[in-house]
N, C-alpha and C positions, 0 to 999 in steps of 0.2 A: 206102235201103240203109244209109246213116249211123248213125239210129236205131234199128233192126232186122236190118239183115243181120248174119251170121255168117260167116264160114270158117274151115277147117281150114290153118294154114301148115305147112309142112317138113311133118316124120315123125308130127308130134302128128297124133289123129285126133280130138281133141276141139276140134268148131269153136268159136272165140274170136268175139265179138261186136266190129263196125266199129270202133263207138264208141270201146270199151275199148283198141282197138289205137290209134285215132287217138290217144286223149287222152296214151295214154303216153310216144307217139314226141313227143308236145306236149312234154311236162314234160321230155324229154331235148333236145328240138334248137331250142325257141323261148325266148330265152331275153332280157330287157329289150326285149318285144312293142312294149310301150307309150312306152319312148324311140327305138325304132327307127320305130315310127308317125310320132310326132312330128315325129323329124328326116327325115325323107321326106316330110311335110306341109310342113313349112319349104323343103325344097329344091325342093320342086315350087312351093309360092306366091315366092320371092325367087330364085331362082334359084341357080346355084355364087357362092359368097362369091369372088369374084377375090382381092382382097386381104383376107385374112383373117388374115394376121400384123399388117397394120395395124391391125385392129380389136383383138388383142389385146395388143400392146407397139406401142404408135404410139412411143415414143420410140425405139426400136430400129430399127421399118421409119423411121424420118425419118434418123436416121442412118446408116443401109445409102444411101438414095438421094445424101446429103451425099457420101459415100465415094464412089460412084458415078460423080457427073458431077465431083470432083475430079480421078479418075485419068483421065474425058474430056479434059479441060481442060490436063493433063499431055501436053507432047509430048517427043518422042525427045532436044531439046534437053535438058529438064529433069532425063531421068534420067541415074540413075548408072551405068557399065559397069562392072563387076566382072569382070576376066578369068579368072580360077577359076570364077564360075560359067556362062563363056561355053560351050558344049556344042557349036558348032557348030566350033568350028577345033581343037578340042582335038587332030585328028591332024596336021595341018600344026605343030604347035607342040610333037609328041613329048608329048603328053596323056598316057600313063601314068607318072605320075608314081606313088613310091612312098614312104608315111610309114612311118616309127617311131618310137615313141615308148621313151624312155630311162627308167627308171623311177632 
């Protein structure tokens, strides 16, 4: 059928050959075939990259993890309260407060 068949689409009554239809809808909707191969060949031999910011800025993911278990290692003791940005008592404390600025 590929090869040699023909049909007639819509309103047209002149049948168009398989082929000539496949190859078209080719060159409009497949489009980097052969990097799209490839990397579906890769993901199927190695699997999902898990860490793959690591592979490409190792110094960045080393540092995201450093930042990481630093704010584990931080407890309630060590930080700071800031009561402006406390959000949780702001109506017990008449929280609408109102600025202006005086030019």
């Amino acid at each position: 059928m590929y090869s040699n068949g023909a049909v007639a689409l819509g309103l047209s009554k002149e049948p168009q050959k398989v082929k000539a239809i496949v190859e078209s809808n080719r060159q409009v909707f497949e489009h980097n075939v052969d990097e799209l191969d490839e990397a579906q060949e890769l993901l199927e031999k190695q699997g999902p990259l898990e860490d793959a910011w690591a592979l490409i800025a190792p110094e960045s993911e080393a540092e995201r993890i450093e930042t990481q278990s630093e704010k584990e290692h931080l407890g309630h003791e060590d930080s700071v309260e800031i009561p402006d940005l406390d959000t949780s008592n702001k109506k017990h404390r008449g929280g609408n407060r109102k600025w202006f600025f005086i030019r």
